[in-house]
C-alpha positions as CSV (number, residue, x, y, z in Angstrom):
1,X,79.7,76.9,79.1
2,X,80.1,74.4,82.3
3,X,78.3,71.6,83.4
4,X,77.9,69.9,86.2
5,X,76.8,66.3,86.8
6,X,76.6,65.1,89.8
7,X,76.0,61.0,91.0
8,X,75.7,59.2,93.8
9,X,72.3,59.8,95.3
10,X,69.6,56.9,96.7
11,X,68.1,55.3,99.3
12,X,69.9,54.1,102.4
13,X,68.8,53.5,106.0
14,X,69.5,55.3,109.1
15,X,72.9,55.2,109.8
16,X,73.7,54.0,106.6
17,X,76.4,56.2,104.2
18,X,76.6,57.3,100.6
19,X,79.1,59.1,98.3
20,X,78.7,61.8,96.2
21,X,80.3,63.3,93.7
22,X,80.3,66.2,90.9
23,X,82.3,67.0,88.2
24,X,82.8,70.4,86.2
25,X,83.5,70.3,82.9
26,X,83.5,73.0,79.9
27,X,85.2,76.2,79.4
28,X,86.4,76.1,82.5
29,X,89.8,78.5,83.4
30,X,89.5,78.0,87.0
31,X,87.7,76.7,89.8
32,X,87.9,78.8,92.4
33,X,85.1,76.8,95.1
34,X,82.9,73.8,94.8
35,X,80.3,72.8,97.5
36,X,77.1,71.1,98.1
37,X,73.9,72.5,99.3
38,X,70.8,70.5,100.1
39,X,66.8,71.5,100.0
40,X,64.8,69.4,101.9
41,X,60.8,69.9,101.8
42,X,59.2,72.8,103.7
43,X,63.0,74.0,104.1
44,X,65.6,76.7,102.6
45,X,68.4,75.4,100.9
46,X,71.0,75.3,103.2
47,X,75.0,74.8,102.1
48,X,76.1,71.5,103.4
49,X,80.0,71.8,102.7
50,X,82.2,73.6,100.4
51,X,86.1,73.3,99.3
52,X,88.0,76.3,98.1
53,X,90.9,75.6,95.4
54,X,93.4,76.2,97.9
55,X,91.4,73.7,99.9
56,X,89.8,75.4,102.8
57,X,86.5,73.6,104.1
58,X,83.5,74.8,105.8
59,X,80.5,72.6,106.9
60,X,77.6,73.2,107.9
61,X,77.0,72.5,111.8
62,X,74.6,69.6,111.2
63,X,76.7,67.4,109.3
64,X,80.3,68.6,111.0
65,X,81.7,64.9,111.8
66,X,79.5,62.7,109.5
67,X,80.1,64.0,106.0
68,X,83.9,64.6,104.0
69,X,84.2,67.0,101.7
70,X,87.2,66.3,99.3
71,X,88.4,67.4,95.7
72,X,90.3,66.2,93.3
73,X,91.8,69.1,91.1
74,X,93.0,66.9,87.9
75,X,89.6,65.9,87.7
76,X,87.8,68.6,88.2
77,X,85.7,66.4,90.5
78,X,84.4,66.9,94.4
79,X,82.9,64.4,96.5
80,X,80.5,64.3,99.1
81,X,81.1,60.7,102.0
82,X,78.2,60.9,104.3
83,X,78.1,58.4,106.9
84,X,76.0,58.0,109.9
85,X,73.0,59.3,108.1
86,X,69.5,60.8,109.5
87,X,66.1,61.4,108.5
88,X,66.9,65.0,108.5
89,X,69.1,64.6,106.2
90,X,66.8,63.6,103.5
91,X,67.3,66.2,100.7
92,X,68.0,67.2,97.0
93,X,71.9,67.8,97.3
94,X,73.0,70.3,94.7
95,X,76.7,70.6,93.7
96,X,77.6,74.2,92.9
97,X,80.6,75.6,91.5
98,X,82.5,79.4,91.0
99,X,84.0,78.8,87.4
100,X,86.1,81.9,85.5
101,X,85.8,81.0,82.3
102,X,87.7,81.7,79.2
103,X,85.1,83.9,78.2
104,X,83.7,85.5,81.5
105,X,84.5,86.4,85.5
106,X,83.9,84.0,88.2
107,X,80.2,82.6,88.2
108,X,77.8,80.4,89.7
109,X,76.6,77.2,88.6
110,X,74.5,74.5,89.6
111,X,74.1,71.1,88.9
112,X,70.9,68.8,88.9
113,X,70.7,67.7,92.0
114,X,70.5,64.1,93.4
115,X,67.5,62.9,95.5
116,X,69.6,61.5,98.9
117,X,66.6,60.0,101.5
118,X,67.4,58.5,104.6
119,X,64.3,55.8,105.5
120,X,63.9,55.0,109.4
């Protein structure tokens, strides 16, 4: 009923940045949050940053001044700017979404995730 496809992952070096990005597309009625979570090895997933439709952010304290969460409604689209990467941040970012569908209430899903690793 709604995918998500998310791009923008790689290799960069420490300090380096990257941009991310996710877009929802189906059945979709209404997005009511998108976000990004990461799972690093040996770790628990952890949520990164997330954007409600009326556009209240949260980030996670590890990243708070070095990654941007935006959105772009018409689009159905978030993104992910990391800048002034770590090791530690070296991770599979997931983008997930609440969609109300046509057909059903407010749900999870998840994209594929994007291998992000940060060499030092």
């Amino acid at each position: 009923q709604v995918q998500l496809v998310e791009s923008g992952g790689g290799l960069v070096q420490v300090g380096g940045s990257l941009r991310l990005s996710c877009t929802a597309s189906g059945s979709i009625f209404r997005i009511n949050a998108m976000g990004w979570y990461r799972l690093a090895p040996g770790k628990q997933r952890e949520l990164v940053a997330s954007i409600t439709s009326a556009g209240s952010i949260n980030y996670a304290d590890t990243v708070k001044g070095r990654f941007t969460i935006s959105r772009d409604n018409a689009k159905n689209t978030i993104y992910l700017q990391m800048n002034s990467l770590k090791p530690e941040d070296t991770a599979v970012y997931s983008c997930n979404a609440v969609v109300t569908t046509r057909i059903s209430a407010a749900l999870p899903y998840w994209g594929q995730g994007t291998q992000v690793t940060v060499s030092s």
